[in-house]
C-alpha angles and dihedrals in degrees: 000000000000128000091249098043087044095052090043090047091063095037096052101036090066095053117104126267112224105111110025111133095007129112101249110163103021121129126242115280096043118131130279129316117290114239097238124252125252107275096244112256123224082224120068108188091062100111110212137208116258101222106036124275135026105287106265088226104043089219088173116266139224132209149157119229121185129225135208115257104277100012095110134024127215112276092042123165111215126185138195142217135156136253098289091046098255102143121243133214104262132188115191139192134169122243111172141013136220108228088254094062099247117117122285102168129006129177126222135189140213122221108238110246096043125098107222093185125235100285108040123171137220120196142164117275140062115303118238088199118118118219103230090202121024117211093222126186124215112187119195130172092277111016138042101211111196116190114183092182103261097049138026126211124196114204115189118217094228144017138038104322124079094185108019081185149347114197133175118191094013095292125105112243094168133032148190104351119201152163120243134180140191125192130167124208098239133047102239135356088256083087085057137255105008111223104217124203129183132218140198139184127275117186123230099175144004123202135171114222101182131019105200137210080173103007134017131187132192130182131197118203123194151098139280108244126193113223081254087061104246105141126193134121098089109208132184113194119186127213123211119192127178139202105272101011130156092185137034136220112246110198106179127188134194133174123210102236095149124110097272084212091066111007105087107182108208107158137016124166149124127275136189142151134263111208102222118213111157127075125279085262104051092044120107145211125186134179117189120234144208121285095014086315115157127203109201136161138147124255085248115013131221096196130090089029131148083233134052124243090180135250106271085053092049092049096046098056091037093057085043093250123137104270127241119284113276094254093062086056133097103278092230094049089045094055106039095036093114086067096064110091118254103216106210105174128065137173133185113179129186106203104165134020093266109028131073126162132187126216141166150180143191094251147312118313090031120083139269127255127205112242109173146328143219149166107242124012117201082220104244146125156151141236129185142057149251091313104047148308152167123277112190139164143178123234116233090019107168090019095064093037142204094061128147144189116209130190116183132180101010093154084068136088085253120031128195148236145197123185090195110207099190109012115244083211096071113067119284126278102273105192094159112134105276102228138040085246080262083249103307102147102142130046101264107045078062091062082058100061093042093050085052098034114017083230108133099208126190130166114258099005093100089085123146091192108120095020112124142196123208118197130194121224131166131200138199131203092200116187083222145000099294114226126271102255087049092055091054088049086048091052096036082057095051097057092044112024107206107259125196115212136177119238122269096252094054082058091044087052094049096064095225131156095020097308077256098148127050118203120270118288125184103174103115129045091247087049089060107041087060099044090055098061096045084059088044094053099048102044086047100061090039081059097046085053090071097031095052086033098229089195138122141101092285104026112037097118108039139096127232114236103227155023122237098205093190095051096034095230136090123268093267089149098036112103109245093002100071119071111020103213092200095307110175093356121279085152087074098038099057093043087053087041085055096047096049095044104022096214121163109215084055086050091054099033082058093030081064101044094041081063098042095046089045097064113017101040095047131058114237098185132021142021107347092029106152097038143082139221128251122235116299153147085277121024089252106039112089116092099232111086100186131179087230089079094047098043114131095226091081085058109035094081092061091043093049089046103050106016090243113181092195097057084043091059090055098046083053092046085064099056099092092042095109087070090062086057100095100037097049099030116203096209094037095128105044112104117242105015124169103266114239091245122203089328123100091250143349116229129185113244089231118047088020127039092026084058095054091044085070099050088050105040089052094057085051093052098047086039113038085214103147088211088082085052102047089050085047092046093048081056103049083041092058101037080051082053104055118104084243106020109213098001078069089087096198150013146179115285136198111205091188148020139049095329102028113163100037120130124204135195108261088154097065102205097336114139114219134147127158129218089240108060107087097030089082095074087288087124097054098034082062102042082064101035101061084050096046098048116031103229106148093190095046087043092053093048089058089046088053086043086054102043112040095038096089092021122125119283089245091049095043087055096048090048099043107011093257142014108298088237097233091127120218096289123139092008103158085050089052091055093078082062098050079047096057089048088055098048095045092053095028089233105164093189079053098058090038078063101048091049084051089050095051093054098053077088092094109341090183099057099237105132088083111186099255133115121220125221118235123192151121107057111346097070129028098231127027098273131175122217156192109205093197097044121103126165094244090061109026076062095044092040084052106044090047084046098053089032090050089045094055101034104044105011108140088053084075114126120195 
C-alpha cells in the first residue's frame, strides 16, 4: 500500500459507520433507497454474507478472498470456523500469484447442509473439520458418477443425455436431461408457413474439474443436432455438486453460430424426467410466486369438492404429505375418487418483465384452463409426491423474459419437465441487423452515418454470429414435497444465491486492483459532497433498471448510453448512443464502488452486467472471436469490434471474488485476441493513421494494448507461467523506448513468435494520445502493472503520460516539444491520473491540481442531486430523470471520484 492509501485506510476505518453507503444529504426526490453497507469489523479476517444473514437453507457456498503480497506461499492449508471458533469443513484452491509466487487470491468452498454462522473465518493452517459427507467423483470409461452423500448423480461420457439419473436412497428422482432446442426458419407466420426443427445435445466431452471432498465440477462440452444431423449450437454446461447436497447447480452456456437470416431461435432449455410413484391424489405440483407467493395443487385435488373428503385429507394434500389411508376418507369421495380429473400438464410462462400466467389441462389433445396469474415469477417449481420429486428453478427468471416451466404428463408413470431458457411461446429470436445500411456503401458514406448517428456501420460487421447466453438452474432430488415455506427458501435462493465476502477493508489491506479506492469518509463537507453523489448515481441507474425495464434475454444487465432530454428516453434507437457495452467502464466503476462500500445491490447490479458483457458483447466463435462490440442499437451491431470491450479488466473483479469458472473461461478466450489486431483494425477507418510498418499489426497503446495487458496479466497471474509476464515486459520495454512514450500513440506489434509482445516505433517523433486510451481500464491495468513487474523507464513514461495529459498547454510543450495533441476531453476522468502522479511523486501542487481538475465536472454547481418526475403525457410510463447524466460520464466521474479519494485524499480542500 502507499503511504497516502495506508494512512487513509486507518483513518477512515475508525470512523463511524452510519451513513456509508446512505444517502445522507441528498435532497428529496433522489432514487431509490440505498441497501445499507456492512458495519466495518474490528476483525478483519471475519468473512460476511452479501446480502444480510446467514442463508435459511446452507446451500455451500464459493468465494474468492484476497491476501497481502508475501503472506502465503503457494501450497498453503487454510482452515474455517465460525464466530464462536467451532471449525468448519473447507475446500481451497488458488487462483492468482503475486509475482513473487506467494498467494495473491485463493478461492474456498462450504459443504451444503452446514451453518456456518454469519461471521465465519478462513485462516492459514490445516483444518481439523471433518466433512460428514464427502462429494466424491468415480470416473469409468463411459460414465462420471458423483455421489455428495445424500444424491448421486450418473453422467455418461457420450449421446443425448447430460444426467441419465440423479438418485438419492436407491431410488431415481430424476431421469434422462437434455437440451433441447427449437428454431423456424422465419421469423413470424406473415412470410408465410414457418418450418420448425428441433434440436437436441450431443455430447462431445466430458471433464471433471474438481473432484471434492468439499466441492466437484463437471463440465459437458458438445453440440445441439437435428434428427437430419445438422449440428450447431456448441454448449458447455457445468455441474456443481457439495458435500451434503441434495441439489446441484446447473450453468449452461451456448453460443449462436447459425446463419441470423434463417435460424430463428424460439426455444432452448433443459429437459428431464420425474419417475411418479404416488397416486394421482398425493402428487404435487408447485410454482413459486412473487413476494414469497406459492402456487400449489395436486395432480388431482381433493378440495372444493361436492363431497367431502374430510379435513385431515384436505390438509394433508394441501401441506404436500402422503393422505390418510382410503379407508379414513369420506365414503363417497372414496369411492368415487377415480371420477375427479387428474390434470397432467402445466405451464407458467413468463413472457414479459411484468406478466406470468399459469395454465393447465388433463392431457394432450383437451384444452387448457386458465389457473392464475402474476407479475413476476422467481422462476421455480416442483414436481413429484409423498415419496419423492424435483424441485428446479432459473435464475433471473422474469429479468431475462420470456422464460417458461413446463410439466407434462404427470398423470403418468414419468412425468416431464422443461426449464425453458428462452419460451418457445414468445416470438423467435430475430438477430438479424436491424437496418438496410440506409445506403452506406463507401467509406465514406460510413463516416456519415457515424457523424448523424454515432452509429459506425460497416456491411457485414452486425453480425450476431459468435455472441452467447449462460443461464443458471438448480435442481433437487428431494426424498418428498418440501413444505411450502421451504419452496419459497428454495426460490428465494435461486434468484440470489447466497454469496460470502470479505469486508471492504480485507480487500483494502490486501493491496489488490491497483489500491486505487480508499472506504467511505464523511468527515469533511467536500467528502461528502462527493460521497453523496456516488451513492446518487448509483442508486439512480439501479432505479432506472426497473423504470426503463432493462430487461430482456439478451439485454437484462446492461446500461443504455444516453439520455434523449425532448423525448424523455434513452437513445435506445439512436446508432452508437443505445446499449453501452462497457463503454467507458462502468463495468469498473461499479466493481471499485462495491469494494469500497460493500454494498450488495452494487454487487448484484455488476454481478449482472459482468455476466451479460461476458457473453453478449464478445464473440465467442467466427470471424470477430476474441473481440467485442462497441455501443449500438443491438449489442452486436457496431463495426468496430475492439479488444477494449472484451478486455478482461471489466471481469476479473467478479472471478477473483467468487472463483467462477464461467467468467475464467472468457477471460481465457481473450488471450489470443491480439492476433485478430491486424485483420479486423480497430482504427481501420480514421484518416491518416501510423501504418503498421514492417511489423504483423499496429495497435494503439490505449484501447489496445492497455486492454491486452489485462488479459495477460491476469493469466499470469492465475498461472504463474512467466511466458504472460515476458510478453507483457517486451511491451512495457517498447512503449519505455518510444521518443515520446506514450504520446507516441502507437507502434508496431508482434502477436506471436519468439519476440511476441514487443512493440516497435513505426511514428518516428510524432506526438499523438487520445482521450480514450486510458478510460478502458488503461488507467487501472497500469496502475497494477508498474507495481506487479519492476521496469523504472517504463514506470517513468506512464508518470510523464499522467502528469502532463491534462497539464497545461505550456507545460505540455516544455516538457514534448509541442502539445501532445489529446485535446481537453474527458478531463474530470484524467484527473485520477494527474492524482496518481501526485501521489507517486508526492507532489502536493500536483494533487491541487488533480482536485481542480475534478471539479471541473460542474464548477457551478448546477447538476443539483436531485431526480425529476416525468408523467402524463409526456412519457408513456411515470419515470424519474436526470437530464445531465449520461452513463460515460456518470463511469468516468465515479471512477475519478473513488481514485482521487484514495490517491490524493488529504489535498482535499472544503
Amino acid at each position: 500500500m502507499t503511504d497516502f492509501s495506508r494512512r487513509r485506510f486507518f483513518k477512515t476505518a475508525s470512523l463511524p459507520v452510519a451513513g456509508i453507503g446512505g444517502l445522507a444529504g441528498i435532497t428529496a426526490g433522489a432514487a431509490a433507497t440505498t441497501t445499507a453497507a456492512p458495519a466495518l469489523s474490528a476483525d478483519t479476517e471475519a468473512l460476511r454474507w452479501l446480502d444480510g444473514a446467514a442463508p435459511a437453507l446452507p446451500l455451500g457456498a464459493t468465494l474468492g478472498l484476497p491476501w497481502p503480497r508475501g503472506q502465503h506461499k503457494k501450497g498453503t492449508e487454510f482452515n474455517a470456523a465460525d464466530a464462536q471458533g467451532k471449525p468448519l469443513p473447507l475446500q481451497t484452491w488458488p487462483l492468482a500469484f503475486w509475482p513473487d509466487g506467494s498467494l495473491k487470491w485463493t478461492a474456498h468452498a462450504f459443504p451444503a447442509g452446514v451453518d456456518t454462522g454469519a461471521a465465519p473465518r478462513i485462516r492459514a493452517g490445516k483444518g481439523t473439520a471433518v466433512v460428514a459427507a464427502k462429494v466424491s467423483v468415480k470416473e469409468t470409461a463411459d460414465v462420471i458418477e458423483v455421489d455428495t452423500g445424500v444424491i448421486r448423480a450418473t453422467l455418461p461420457r457420450s449421446g443425448v443425455q447430460l444426467i441419465r439419473s440423479i438418485t438419492r436412497d436407491g431410488r431415481d428422482i430424476l431421469r434422462a436431461a437434455t437440451l433441447i432446442a427449437q428454431t423456424d426458419d422465419k421469423p413470424d407466420a406473415l412470410q408465410g408457413a414457418v418450418t420448425q426443427t428441433a434440436f437436441e445435445s450431443r455430447i462431445a466431452k466430458l471433464s471433471v474439474e474438481q473432484t471434492g471432498p468439499v466441492r466437484a465440477v463437471v463440465k459437458v462440452d458438445g453440440q445441439h443436432r437435428s434428427a437430419a444431423g445438422r449440428e450447431w449450437l456448441p454448449f458447455s454446461v457445468r455441474f456443481y455438486f457439495h458435500a451434503g447436497a441434495e441439489h446441484v447447480r446447473v450453468m449452461h452456456t451456448f453460443v449462436f453460430d447459425g446463419d441470423d437470416q434463417k435460424d430463428f431461435l424460439r426455444g432452448i432449455g433443459l429437459r428431464f424426467d420425474v419417475p411418479m410413484r404416488d397416486e394421482p391424489y398425493d402428487r404435487h405440483v408447485r410454482f413459486a410466486g412473487q413476494d414469497g407467493g406459492l402456487w400449489a395443487e395436486g395432480v388431482r385435488n381433493l378440495t372444493g369438492l361436492r363431497r367431502d373428503a374430510g379435513a385431515a385429507v384436505r390438509e394433508a394434500q394441501l401441506a404436500g404429505r402422503a393422505t390418510p389411508p382410503l379407508e379414513q376418507w369420506g365414503p363417497q369421495v372414496r369411492k368415487l375418487h377415480h371420477r375427479i380429473p387428474s390434470w397432467g400438464d402445466y405451464t407458467l410462462s413468463q413472457l414479459s418483465a411484468d406478466s406470468f400466467q399459469i395454465r393447465k389441462r388433463t392431457k394432450p389433445g383437451h384444452g387448457w384452463i386458465p389457473a392464475a396469474f402474476g407479475q413476476r415469477a422467481p422462476g421455480s417449481g416442483y414436481i413429484g409426491g409423498a415419496t419423492g420429486g424435483v424441485a428446479f428453478g432459473l435464475r433471473d427468471f422474469w429479468q431475462r423474459h420470456p422464460t417458461q416451466l413446463d410439466i407434462r404428463n404427470a398423470i403418468t408413470e414419468t412425468a416431464q419437465v422443461t426449464v425453458w431458457m428462452h419460451s418457445p411461446e414468445a416470438p423467435a429470436m430475430d438477430l438479424r441487423f436491424y437496418h438496410d445500411g440506409l445506403g452506406m456503401e463507401t467509406h465514406e458514406q460510413e463516416l456519415e452515418g457515424l457523424e448523424i448517428t454515432y452509429e459506425d456501420y460497416e456491411k457485414g460487421f452486425g453480425t450476431p454470429v459468435g455472441i452467447a447466453r449462460s443461464s443458471e438452474i438448480t435442481l433437487w432430488a428431494l426424498a418428498a414435497t418440501p413444505t411450502r415455506e421451504r419452496l419459497v427458501q428454495m426460490a428465494a435462493a435461486v434468484q440470489t444465491p447466497p454469496q460470502l465476502a470479505a469486508h471492504p477493508s480485507r480487500y483494502l489491506q490486501a493491496g489488490v486492483f491497483g489500491k486505487l479506492w480508499s472506504l467511505p469518509d464523511r468527515s469533511t463537507p467536500a467528502r461528502v459532497k462527493i460521497e453523496d453523489k456516488l451513492d446518487f448515481l448509483f442508486d439512480y441507474y439501479k432505479k432506472q433498471i426497473e423504470q426503463r425495464h432493462w430487461y430482456g434475454f439478451w439485454d437484462y444487465g446492461d446500461f443504455r448510453h444516453t439520455y434523449d432530454n425532448d423525448r424523455h428516453e434513452w437513445r435506445y434507437d439512436v446508432g452508437g448512443y443505445a446499449w453501452d457495452n462497457s463503454e467507458l467502464s462502468p463495468d469498473i466503476w461499479l466493481w471499485y464502488a462495491f469494494l469500497r462500500s460493500g454494498r450488495a445491490d452494487i454487487f448484484r447490479v455488476a454481478e449482472a452486467m459482468v455476466h451479460h458483457t461476458a457473453d453478449v458483447d464478445i464473440y465467442h466463435a467466427g470471424r470477430f472471436k476474441g473481440l467485442g462490440t462497441r455501443h449500438n442499437v443491438q449489442h452486436w451491431g457496431c463495426s468496430a469490434k475492439q479488444a477494449r470491450i472484451s478486455t478482461s479488466a471489466n471481469r476479473r473483479f467478479y472471478y477473483y471474488l467468487t472463483g467462477d469458472e464461467r467468467i475464467g473461461d472468457v477471460m481465457r478466450e481473450v488471450l489470443d485476441v491480439d492476433q485478430k489486431l491486424d485483420e479486423v483494425d480497430p482504427v481501420r477507418k480514421i484518416a491518416g493513421r501510423v501504418d503498421k510498418g514492417p511489423w504483423p499489426a499496429r495497435i494503439g497503446f490505449g484501447t489496445d494494448w492497455g486492454s491486452l495487458v489485462a488479459n495477460f496479466m491476469t493469466e499470469w497471474e492465475r498461472t504463474g507461467d512467466a511466458r504472460w509476464r515476458n510478453k507483457l515486459l517486451r511491451g512495457m520495454k517498447g512503449i519505455a523506448g518510444m521518443p515520446n512514450g506514450f504520446f507516441t500513440g502507437s507502434g508496431g506489434y508482434e502477436p506471436t513468435g519468439p519476440n511476441e509482445g514487443a512493440l516497435h516505433n513505426v511514428s518516428g517523433n510524432k506526438l499523438s494520445a487520445s482521450h480514450l486510451s486510458a478510460v478502458f481500464g488503461g488507467m487501472e491495468m497500469m496502475a497494477e502493472l508498474v507495481d506487479l513487474i519492476d521496469e523504472p523507464a517504463f514506470r517513468a513514461a506512464w508518470l510523464q503520460y499522467c502528469t502532463l495529459y491534462n497539464a497545461p498547454r505550456d507545460e505540455q510543450v516544455k516538457a514534448l516539444g509541442a502539445p501532445h495533441g489529446g485535446g481537453n476531453a474527458l478531463l474530470v476522468g484524467h484527473s485520477r491520473l494527474t492524482a496518481y502522479a501526485a501521489a507517486q511523486k508526492n507532489d502536493a501542487a500536483l494533487a491541487q491540481r488533480a482536485w481542480k481538475e475534478f471539479w471541473m465536472d460542474d464548477p457551478r454547481g448546477v447538476k443539483t442531486l436531485k431526480t425529476v418526475r416525468v408523467s402524463g403525457p409526456l412519457a408513456l410510463n411515470p419515470v424519474d430523470e436526470v437530464p445531465w447524466v449520461s452513463t460515460n460520464d456518470t463511469a468516468q466521474w465515479g471512477l475519478a471520484a473513488i481514485q482521487n479519494l484514495a490517491l490524493v485524499g488529504e489535498h482535499l480542500k472544503d
